[in-house]
DRENTORKOL-3810 file (N, C-alpha, C; in nm, 4 decimals):
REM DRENTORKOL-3810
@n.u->0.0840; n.v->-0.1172; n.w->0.0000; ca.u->0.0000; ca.v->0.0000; ca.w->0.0000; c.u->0.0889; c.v->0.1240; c.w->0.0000
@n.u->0.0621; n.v->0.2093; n.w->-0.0656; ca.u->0.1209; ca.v->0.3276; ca.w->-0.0842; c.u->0.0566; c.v->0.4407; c.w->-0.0514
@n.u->0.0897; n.v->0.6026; n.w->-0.0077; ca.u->0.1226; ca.v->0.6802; ca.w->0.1022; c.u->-0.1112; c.v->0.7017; c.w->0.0274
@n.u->-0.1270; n.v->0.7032; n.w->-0.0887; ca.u->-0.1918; ca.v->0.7813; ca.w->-0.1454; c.u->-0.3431; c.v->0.6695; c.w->-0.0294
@n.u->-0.2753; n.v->0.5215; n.w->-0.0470; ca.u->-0.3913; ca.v->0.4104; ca.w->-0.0310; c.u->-0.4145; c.v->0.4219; c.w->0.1520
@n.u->-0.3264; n.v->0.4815; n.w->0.1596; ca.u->-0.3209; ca.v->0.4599; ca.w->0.3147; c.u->-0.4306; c.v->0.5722; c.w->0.3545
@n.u->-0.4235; n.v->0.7142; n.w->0.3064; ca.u->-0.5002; ca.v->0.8180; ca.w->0.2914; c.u->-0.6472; c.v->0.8024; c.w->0.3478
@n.u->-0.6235; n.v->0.6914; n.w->0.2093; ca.u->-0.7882; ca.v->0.6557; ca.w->0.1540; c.u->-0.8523; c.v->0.5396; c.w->0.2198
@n.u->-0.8104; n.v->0.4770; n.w->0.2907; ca.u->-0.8331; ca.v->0.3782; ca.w->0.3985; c.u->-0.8963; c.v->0.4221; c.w->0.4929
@n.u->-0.7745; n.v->0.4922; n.w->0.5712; ca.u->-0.7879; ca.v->0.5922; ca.w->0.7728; c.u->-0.9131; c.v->0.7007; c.w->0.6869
@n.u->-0.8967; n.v->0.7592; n.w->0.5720; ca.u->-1.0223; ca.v->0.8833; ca.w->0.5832; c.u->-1.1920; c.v->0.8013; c.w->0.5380
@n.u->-1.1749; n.v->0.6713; n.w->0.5167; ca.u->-1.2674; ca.v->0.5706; ca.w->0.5287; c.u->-1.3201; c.v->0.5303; c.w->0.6549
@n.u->-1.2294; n.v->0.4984; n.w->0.6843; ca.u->-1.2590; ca.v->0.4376; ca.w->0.8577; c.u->-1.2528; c.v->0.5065; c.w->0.9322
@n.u->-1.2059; n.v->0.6515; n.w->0.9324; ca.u->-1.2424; ca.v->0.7773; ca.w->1.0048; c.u->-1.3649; c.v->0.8161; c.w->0.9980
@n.u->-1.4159; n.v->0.8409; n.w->0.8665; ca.u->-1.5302; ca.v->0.9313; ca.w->0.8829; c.u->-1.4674; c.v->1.0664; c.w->0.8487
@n.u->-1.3438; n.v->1.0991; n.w->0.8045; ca.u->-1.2643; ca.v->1.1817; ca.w->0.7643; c.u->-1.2318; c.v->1.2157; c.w->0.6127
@n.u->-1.2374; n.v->1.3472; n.w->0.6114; ca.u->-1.2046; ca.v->1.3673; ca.w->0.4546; c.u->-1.0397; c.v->1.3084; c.w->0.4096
@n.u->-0.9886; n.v->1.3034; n.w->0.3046; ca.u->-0.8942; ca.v->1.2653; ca.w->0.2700; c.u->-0.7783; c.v->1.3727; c.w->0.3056
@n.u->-0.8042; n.v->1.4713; n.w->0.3015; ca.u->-0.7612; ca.v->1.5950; ca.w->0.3087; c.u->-0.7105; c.v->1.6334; c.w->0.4395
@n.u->-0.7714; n.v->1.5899; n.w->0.5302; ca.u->-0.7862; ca.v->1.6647; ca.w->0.6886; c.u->-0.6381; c.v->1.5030; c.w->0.7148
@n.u->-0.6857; n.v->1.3744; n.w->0.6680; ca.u->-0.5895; ca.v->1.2556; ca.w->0.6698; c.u->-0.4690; c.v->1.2764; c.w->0.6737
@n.u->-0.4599; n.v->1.3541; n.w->0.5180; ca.u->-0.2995; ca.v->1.3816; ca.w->0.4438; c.u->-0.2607; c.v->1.5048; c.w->0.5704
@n.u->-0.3294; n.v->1.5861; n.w->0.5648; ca.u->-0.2487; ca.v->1.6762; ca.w->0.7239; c.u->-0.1794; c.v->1.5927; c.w->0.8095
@n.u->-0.3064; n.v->1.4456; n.w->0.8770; ca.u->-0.2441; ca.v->1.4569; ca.w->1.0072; c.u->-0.1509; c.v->1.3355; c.w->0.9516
@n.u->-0.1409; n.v->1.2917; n.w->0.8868; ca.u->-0.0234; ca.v->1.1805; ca.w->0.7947; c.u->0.1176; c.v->1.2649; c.w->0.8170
@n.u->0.1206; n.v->1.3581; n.w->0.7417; ca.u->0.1973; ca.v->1.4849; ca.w->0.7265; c.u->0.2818; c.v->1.5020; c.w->0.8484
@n.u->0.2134; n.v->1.5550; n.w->0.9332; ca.u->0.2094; ca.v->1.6136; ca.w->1.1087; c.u->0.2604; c.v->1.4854; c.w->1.1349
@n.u->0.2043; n.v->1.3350; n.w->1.1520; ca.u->0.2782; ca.v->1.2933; ca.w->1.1958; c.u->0.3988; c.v->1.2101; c.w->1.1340
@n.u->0.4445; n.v->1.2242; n.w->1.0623; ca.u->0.5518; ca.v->1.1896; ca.w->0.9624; c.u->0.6704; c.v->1.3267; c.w->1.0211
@n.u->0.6512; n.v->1.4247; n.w->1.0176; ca.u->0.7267; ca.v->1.5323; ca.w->1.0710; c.u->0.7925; c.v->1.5196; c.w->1.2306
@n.u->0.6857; n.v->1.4829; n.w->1.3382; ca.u->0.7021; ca.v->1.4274; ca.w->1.4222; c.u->0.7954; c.v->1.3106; c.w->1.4488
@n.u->0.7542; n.v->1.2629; n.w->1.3957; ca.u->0.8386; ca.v->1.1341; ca.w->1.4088; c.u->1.0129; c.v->1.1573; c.w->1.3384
@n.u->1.0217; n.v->1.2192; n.w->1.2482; ca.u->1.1495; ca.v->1.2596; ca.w->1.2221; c.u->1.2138; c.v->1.3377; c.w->1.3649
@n.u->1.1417; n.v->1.4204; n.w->1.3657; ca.u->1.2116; ca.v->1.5588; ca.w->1.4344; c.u->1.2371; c.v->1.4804; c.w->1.5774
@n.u->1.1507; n.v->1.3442; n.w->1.6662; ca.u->1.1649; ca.v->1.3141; ca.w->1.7641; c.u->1.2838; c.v->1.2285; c.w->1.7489
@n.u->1.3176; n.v->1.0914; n.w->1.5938; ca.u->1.4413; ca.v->1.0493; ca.w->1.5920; c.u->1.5809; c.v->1.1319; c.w->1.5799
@n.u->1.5385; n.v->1.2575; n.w->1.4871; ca.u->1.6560; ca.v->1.3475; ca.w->1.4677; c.u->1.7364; c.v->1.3770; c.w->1.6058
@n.u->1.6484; n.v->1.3815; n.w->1.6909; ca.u->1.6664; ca.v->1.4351; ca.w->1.8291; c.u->1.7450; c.v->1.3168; c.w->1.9227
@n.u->1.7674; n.v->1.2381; n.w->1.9082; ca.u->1.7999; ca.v->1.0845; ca.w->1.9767; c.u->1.6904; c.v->1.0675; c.w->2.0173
@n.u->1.5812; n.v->1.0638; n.w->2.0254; ca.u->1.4949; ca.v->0.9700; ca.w->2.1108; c.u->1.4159; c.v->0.8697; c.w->2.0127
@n.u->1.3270; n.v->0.7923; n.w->2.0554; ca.u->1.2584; ca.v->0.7125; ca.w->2.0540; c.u->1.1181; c.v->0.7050; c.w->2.0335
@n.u->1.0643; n.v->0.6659; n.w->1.9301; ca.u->0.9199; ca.v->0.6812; ca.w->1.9042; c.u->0.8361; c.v->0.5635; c.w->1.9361
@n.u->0.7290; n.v->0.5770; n.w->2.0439; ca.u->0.6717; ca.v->0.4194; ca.w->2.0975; c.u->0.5482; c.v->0.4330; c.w->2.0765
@n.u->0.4900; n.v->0.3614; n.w->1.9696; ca.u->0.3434; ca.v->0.3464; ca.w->2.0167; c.u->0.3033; c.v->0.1777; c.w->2.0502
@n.u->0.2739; n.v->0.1836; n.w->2.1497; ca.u->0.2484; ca.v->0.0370; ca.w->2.3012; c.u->0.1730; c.v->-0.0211; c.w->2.1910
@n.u->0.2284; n.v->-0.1248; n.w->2.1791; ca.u->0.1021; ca.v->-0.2239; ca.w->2.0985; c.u->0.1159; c.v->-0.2452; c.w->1.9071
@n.u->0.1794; n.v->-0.1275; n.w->1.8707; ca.u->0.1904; ca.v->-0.1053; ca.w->1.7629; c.u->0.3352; c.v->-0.1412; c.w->1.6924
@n.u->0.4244; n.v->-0.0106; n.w->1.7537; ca.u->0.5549; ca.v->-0.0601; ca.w->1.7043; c.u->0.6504; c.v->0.0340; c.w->1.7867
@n.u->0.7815; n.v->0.0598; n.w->1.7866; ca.u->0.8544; ca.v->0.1346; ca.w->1.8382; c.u->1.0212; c.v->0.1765; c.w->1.7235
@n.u->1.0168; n.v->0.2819; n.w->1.6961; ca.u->1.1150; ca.v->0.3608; ca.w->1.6340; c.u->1.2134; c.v->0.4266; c.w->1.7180
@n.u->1.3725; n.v->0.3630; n.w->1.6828; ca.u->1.4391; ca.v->0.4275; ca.w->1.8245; c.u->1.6169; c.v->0.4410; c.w->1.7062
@n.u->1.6591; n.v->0.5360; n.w->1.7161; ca.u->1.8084; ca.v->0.5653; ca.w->1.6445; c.u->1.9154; c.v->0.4310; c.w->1.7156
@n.u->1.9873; n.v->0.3390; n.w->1.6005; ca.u->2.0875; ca.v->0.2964; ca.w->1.6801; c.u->2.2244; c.v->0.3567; c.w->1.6107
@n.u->2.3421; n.v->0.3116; n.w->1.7155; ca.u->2.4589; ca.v->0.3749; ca.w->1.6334; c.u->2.5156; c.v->0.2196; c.w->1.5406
@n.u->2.5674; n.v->0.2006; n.w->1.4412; ca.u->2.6420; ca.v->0.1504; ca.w->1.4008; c.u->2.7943; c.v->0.1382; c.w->1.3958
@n.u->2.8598; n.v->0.0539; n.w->1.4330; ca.u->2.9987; ca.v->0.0440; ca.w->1.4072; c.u->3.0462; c.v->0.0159; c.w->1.2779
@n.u->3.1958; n.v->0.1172; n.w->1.2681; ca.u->3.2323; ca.v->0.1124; ca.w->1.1598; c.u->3.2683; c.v->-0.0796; c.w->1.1302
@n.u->3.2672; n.v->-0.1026; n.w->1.0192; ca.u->3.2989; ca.v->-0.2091; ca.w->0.9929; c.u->3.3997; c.v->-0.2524; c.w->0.8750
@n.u->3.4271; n.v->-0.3736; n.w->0.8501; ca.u->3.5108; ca.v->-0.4272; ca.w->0.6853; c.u->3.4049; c.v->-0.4884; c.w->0.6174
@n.u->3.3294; n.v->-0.4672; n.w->0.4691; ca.u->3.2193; ca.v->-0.5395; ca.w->0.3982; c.u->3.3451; c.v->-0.5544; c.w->0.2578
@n.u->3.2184; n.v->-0.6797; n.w->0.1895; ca.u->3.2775; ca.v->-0.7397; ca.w->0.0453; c.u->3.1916; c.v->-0.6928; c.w->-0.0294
@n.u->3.2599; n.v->-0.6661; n.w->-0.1846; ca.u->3.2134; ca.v->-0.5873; ca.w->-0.2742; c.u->3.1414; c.v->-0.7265; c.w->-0.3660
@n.u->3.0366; n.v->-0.7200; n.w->-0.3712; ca.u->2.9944; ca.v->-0.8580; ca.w->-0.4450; c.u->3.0582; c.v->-0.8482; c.w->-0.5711
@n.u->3.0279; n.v->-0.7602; n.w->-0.6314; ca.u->3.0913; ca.v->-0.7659; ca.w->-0.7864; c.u->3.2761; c.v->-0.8118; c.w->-0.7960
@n.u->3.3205; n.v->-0.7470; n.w->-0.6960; ca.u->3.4369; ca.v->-0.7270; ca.w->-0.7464; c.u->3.5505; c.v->-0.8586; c.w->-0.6092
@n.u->3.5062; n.v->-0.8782; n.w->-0.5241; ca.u->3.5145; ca.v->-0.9258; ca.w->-0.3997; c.u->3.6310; c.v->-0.9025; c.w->-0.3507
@n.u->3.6438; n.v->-0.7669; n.w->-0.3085; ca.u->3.7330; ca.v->-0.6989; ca.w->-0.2721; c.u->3.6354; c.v->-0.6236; c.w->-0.1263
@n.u->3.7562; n.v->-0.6083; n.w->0.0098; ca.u->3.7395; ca.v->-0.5243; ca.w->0.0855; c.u->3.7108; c.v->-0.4211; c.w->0.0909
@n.u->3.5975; n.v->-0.3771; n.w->0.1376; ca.u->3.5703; ca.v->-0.2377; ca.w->0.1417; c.u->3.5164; c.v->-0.1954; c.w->0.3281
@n.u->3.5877; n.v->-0.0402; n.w->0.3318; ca.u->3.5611; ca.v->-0.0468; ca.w->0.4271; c.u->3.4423; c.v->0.0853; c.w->0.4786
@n.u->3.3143; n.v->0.0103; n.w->0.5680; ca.u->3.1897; ca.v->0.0456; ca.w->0.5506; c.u->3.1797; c.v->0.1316; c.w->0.6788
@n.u->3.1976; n.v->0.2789; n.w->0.7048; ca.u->3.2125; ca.v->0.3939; ca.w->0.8080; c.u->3.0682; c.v->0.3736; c.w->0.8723
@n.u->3.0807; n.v->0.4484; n.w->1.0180; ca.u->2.9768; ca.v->0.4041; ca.w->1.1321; c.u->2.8713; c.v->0.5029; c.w->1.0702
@n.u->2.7323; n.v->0.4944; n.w->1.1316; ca.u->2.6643; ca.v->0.5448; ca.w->1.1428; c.u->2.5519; c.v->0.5696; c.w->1.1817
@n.u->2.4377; n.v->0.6073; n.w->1.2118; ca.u->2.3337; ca.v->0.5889; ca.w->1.3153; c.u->2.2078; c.v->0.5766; c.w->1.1911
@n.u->2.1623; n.v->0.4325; n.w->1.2238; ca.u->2.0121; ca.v->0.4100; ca.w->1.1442; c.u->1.8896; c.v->0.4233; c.w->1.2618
@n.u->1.8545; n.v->0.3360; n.w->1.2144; ca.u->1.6674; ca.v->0.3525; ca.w->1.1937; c.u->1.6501; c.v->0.1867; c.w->1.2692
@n.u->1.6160; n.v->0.1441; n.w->1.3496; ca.u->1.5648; ca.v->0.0149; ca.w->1.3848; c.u->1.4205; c.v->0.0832; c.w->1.4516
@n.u->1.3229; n.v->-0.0278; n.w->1.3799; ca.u->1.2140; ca.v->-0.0507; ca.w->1.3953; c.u->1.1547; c.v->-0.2133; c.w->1.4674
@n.u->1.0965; n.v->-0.2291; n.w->1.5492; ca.u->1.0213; ca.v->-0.3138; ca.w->1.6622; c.u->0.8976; c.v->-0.2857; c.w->1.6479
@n.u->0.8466; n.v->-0.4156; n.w->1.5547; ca.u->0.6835; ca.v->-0.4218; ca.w->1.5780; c.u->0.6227; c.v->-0.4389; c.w->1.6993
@n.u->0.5225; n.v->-0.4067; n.w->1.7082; ca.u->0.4585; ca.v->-0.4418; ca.w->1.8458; c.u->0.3738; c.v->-0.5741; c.w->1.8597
@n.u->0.3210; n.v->-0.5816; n.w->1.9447; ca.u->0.2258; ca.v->-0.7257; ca.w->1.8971; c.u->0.1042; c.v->-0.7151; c.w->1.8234
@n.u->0.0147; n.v->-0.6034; n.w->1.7763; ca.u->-0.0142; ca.v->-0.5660; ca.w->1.6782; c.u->0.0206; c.v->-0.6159; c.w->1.5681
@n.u->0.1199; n.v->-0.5740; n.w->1.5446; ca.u->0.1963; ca.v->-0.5904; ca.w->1.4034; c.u->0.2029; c.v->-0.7712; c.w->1.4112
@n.u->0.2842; n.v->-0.7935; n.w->1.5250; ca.u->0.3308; ca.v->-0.9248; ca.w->1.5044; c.u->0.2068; c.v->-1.0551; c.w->1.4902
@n.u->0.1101; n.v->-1.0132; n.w->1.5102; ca.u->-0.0326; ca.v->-1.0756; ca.w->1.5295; c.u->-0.0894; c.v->-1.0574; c.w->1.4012
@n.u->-0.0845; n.v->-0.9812; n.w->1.3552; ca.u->-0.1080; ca.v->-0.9402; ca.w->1.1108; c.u->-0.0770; c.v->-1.0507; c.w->1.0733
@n.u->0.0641; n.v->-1.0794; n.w->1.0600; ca.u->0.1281; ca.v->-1.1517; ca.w->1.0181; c.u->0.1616; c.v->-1.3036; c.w->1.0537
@n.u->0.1139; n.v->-1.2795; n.w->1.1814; ca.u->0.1466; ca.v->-1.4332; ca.w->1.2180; c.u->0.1054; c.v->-1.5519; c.w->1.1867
@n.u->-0.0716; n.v->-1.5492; n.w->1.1037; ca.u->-0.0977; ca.v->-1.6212; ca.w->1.0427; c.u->-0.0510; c.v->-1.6312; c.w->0.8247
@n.u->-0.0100; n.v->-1.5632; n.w->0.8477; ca.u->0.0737; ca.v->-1.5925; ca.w->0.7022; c.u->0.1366; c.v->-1.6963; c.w->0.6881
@n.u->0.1109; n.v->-1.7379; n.w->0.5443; ca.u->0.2073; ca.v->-1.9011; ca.w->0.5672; c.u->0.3745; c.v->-1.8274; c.w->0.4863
@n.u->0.5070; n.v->-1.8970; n.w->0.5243; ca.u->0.5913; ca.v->-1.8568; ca.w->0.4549; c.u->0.6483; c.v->-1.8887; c.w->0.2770
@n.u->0.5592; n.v->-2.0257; n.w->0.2877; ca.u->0.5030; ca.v->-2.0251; ca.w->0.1216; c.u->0.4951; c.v->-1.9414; c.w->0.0785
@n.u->0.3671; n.v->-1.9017; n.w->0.0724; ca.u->0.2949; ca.v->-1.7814; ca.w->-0.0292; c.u->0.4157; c.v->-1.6786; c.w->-0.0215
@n.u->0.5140; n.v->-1.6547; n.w->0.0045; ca.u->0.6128; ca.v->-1.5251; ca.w->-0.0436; c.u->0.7373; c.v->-1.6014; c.w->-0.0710
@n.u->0.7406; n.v->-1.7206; n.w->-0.1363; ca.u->0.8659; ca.v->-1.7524; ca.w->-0.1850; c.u->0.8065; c.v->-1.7477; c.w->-0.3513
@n.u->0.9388; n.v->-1.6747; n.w->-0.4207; ca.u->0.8576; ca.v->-1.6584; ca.w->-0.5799; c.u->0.9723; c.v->-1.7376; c.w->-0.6841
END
């Protein structure tokens, strides 16, 4: 699903125009940057949790060429579903996504 389907879903099941959606989509997409930018941690209980880690620099292989390369530290993005999330999915078989 993409940013447009998601819109059109929540302003479905809201009772919400599409419009007033894309704001608070917006708002909270902004949020959520500006709270990781910041070091902290974004939790919603049940749902999922967004928190900055640091990475260590490391040594990686160049598939093409298979030569050393060396891969500098840096701080990502780890994401933790909640049981929400983990409860979607849990009845999925792992079949159906091998192609």
């Amino acid at each position: 699903m993409f940013k447009s389907g998601l819109i059109k879903a929540v302003a479905k099941d809201a009772g919400l125009t599409q419009k007033d959606v894309g704001k608070v989509l917006a708002s909270l997409e902004k949020t959520f940057v500006e709270t990781l930018e910041s070091g902290e941690e974004v939790q919603l209980i049940g749902f999922m949790t967004a928190k900055p880690v640091a990475k260590a620099a490391r040594k990686g292989r160049n598939p093409g060429k298979g030569i050393l390369v060396d891969i500098p530290a840096k701080v990502g993005v780890a994401i933790t579903p909640g049981k929400s999330l983990k409860d979607a999915v849990g009845g999925l078989k792992y079949e159906d996504f091998q192609k």
